[in-house]
One Martini backbone bead per residue (centre of mass of N, CA, C, O) as a GRO file, in nm:
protein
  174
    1UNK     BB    1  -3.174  -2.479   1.654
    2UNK     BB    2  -3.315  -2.660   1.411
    3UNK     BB    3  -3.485  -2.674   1.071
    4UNK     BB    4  -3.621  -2.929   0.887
    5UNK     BB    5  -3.675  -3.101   0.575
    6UNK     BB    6  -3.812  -3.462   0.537
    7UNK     BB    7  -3.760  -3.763   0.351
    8UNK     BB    8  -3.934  -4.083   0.373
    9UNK     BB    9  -3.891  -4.341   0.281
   10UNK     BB   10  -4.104  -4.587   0.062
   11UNK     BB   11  -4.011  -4.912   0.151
   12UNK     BB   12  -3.960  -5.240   0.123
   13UNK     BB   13  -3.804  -5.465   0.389
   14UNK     BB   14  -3.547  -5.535   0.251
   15UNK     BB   15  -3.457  -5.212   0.153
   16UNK     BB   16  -3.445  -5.139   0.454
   17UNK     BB   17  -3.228  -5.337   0.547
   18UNK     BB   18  -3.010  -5.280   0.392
   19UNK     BB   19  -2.958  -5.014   0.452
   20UNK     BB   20  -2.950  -5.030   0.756
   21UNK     BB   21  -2.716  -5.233   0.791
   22UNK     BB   22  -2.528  -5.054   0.650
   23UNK     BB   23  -2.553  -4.817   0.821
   24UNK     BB   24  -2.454  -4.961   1.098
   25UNK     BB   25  -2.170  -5.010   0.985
   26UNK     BB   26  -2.112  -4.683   0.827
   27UNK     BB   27  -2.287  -4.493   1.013
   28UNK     BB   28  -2.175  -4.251   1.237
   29UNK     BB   29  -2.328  -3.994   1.219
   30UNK     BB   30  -2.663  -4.134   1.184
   31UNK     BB   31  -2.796  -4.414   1.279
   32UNK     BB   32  -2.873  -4.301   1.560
   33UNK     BB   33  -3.041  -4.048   1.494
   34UNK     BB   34  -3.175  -4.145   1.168
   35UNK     BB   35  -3.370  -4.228   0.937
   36UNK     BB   36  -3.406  -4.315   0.646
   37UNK     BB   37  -3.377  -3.977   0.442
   38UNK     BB   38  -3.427  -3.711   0.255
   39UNK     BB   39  -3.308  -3.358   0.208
   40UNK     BB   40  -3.493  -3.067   0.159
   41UNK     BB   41  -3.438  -2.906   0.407
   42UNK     BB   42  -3.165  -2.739   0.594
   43UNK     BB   43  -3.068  -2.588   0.826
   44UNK     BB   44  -3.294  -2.342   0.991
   45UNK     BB   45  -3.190  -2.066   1.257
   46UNK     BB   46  -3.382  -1.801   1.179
   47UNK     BB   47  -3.614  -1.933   1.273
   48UNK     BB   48  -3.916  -2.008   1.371
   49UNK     BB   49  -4.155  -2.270   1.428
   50UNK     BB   50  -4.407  -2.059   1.304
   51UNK     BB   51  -4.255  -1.999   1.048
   52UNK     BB   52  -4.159  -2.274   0.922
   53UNK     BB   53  -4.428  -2.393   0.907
   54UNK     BB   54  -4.609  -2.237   0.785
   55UNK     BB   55  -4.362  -2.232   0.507
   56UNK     BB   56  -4.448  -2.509   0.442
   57UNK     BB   57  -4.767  -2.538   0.451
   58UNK     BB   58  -4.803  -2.348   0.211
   59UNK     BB   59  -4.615  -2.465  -0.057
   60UNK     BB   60  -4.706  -2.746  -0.027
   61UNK     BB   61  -5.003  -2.802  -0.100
   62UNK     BB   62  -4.915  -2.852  -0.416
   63UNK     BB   63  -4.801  -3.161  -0.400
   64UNK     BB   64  -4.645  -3.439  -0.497
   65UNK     BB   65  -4.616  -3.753  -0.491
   66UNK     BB   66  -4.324  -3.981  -0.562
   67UNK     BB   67  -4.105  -4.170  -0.710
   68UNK     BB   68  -3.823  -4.401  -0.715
   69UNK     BB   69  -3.476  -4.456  -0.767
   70UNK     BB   70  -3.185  -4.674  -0.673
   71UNK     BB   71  -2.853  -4.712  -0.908
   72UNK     BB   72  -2.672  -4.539  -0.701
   73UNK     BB   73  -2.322  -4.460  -0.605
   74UNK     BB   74  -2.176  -4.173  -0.420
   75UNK     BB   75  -1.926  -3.902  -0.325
   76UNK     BB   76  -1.885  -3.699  -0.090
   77UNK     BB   77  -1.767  -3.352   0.026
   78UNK     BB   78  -1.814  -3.203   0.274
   79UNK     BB   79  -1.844  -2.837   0.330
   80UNK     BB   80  -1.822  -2.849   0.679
   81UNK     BB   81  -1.571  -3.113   0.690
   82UNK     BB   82  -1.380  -3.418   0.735
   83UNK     BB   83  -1.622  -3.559   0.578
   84UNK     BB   84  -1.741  -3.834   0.381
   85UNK     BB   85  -2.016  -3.965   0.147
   86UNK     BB   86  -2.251  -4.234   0.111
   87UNK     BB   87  -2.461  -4.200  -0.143
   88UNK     BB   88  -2.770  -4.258  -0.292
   89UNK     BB   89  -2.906  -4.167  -0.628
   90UNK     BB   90  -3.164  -4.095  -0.803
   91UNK     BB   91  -3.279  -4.151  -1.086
   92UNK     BB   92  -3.575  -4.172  -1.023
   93UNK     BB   93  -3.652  -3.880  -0.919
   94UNK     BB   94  -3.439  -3.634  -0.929
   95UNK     BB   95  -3.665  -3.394  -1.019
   96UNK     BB   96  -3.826  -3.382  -0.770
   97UNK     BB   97  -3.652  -3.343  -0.540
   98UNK     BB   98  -3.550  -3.016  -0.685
   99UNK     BB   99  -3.823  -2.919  -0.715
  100UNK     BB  100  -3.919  -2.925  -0.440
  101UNK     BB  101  -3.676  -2.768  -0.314
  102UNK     BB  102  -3.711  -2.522  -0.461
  103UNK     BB  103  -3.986  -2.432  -0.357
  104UNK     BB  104  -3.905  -2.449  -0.059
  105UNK     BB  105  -3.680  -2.172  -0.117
  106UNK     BB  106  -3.881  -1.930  -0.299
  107UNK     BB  107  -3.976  -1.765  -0.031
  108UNK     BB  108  -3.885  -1.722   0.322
  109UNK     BB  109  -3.629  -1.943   0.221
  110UNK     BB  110  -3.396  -1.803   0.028
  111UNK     BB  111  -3.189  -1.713   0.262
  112UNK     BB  112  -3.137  -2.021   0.292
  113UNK     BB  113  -2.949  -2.103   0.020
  114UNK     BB  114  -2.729  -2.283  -0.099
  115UNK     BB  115  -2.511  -2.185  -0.384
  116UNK     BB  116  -2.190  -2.318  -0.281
  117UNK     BB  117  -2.391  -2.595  -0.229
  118UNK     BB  118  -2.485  -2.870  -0.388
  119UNK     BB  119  -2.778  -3.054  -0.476
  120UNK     BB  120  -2.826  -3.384  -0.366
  121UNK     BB  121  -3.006  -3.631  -0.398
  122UNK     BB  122  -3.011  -3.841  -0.057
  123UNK     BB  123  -2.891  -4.129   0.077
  124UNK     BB  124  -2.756  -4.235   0.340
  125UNK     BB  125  -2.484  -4.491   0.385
  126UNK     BB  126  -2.196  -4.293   0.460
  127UNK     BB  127  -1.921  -4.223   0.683
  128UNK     BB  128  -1.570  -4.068   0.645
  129UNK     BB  129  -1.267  -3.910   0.656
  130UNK     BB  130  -1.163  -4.149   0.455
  131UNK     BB  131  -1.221  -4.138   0.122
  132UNK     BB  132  -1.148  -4.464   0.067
  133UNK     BB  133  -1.380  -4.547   0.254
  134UNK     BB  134  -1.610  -4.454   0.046
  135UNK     BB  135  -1.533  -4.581  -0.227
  136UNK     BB  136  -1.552  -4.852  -0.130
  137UNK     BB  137  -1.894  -4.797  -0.088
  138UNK     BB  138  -1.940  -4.748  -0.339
  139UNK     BB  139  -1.865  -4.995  -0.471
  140UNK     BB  140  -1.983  -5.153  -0.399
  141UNK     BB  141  -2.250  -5.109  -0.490
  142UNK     BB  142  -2.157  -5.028  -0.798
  143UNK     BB  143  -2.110  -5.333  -0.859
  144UNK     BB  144  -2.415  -5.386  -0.814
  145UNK     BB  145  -2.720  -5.446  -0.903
  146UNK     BB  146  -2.911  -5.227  -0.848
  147UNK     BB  147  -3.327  -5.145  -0.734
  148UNK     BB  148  -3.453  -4.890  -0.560
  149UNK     BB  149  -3.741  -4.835  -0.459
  150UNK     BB  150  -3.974  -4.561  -0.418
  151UNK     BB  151  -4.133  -4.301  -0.215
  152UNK     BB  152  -4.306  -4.024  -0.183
  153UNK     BB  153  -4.598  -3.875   0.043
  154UNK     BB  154  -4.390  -3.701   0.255
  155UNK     BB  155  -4.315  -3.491   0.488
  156UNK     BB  156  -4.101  -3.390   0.750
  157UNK     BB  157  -4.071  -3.194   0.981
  158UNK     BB  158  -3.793  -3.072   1.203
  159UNK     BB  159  -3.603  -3.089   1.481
  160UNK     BB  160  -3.236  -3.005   1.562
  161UNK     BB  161  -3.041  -3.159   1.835
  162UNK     BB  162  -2.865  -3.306   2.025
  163UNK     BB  163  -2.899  -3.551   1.822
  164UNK     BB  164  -3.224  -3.493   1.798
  165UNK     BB  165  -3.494  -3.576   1.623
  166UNK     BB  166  -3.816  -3.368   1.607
  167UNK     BB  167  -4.088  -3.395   1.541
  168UNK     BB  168  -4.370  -3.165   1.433
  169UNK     BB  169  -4.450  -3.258   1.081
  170UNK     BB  170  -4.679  -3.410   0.899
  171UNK     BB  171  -4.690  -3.397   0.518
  172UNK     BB  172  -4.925  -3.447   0.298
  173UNK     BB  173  -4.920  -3.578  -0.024
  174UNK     BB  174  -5.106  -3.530  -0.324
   0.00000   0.00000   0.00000
């Protein structure tokens, strides 16, 4: 059982679709899973839920929601696996996504961040074992001028275990 914290993006219905289609096609592991998203806190296996919970509702208390633009793909090596990732990495709001993660990590769960593995703030849009199958994904999109903007409001605590991701607790961005 790991416990992980979540920002959904608010997305306008074309921007959401655009993403689920794309997601439907190219990722293979995670979107039957769970809704486009970006990972502010990766999963943490040594805490109680009651113990990461109160420290998630404790830091965040002070945080503010922000907007965010996605106007590139990258491609990334797993750090865990055989796969890499395609992900959309936002232009603005990419110091707010680092700033958040970061202050979620500054006190009881210091000791679970991992400094080996760069922190990319991102939307997984694909994943394959293969790297040119990456390439090729982020090009498509890299060709297309795009801007997707949307918001962060809230965080959303999960439970993450045999492929279920199971909300806590939803926290509301002053």
């Amino acid at each position: 059982m790991a416990y992980l914290v979540l920002a959904y993006p608010e997305l306008d219905e074309t921007s959401f679709d655009l993403i689920q289609t794309y997601r439907k096609n190219n990722d293979e592991l995670y979107y039957s899973v769970v809704q486009p998203h970006f990972t502010i806190v990766f999963p943490v296996f040594n805490k109680t839920e009651a113990a990461f919970k109160a420290e998630i509702d404790r830091i965040v208390q002070s945080s503010s929601g922000f907007g965010f633009s996605l106007r590139c793909a990258v491609i990334s090596k797993d750090a865990f696996s055989d796969y890499y990732h395609a992900f959309l990495v936002p232009d603005e709001g990419h110091s707010q996504f680092v700033k958040l993660h970061d202050k979620l990590y500054s006190g009881n769960l210091k000791d679970n961040l991992r400094l080996d593995v760069d922190f990319i703030p991102h939307l997984g849009i694909g994943n394959s074992k293969d790297k040119f199958t990456c390439k090729r994904m982020v090009d498509e999109w890299n060709e297309k001028d795009f801007d997707i903007k949307g918001t962060i409001s809230e965080l959303t605590i999960v439970n993450y275990e045999n492929d279920i991701v199971e909300i806590i607790e939803k926290i509301e961005l002053i």
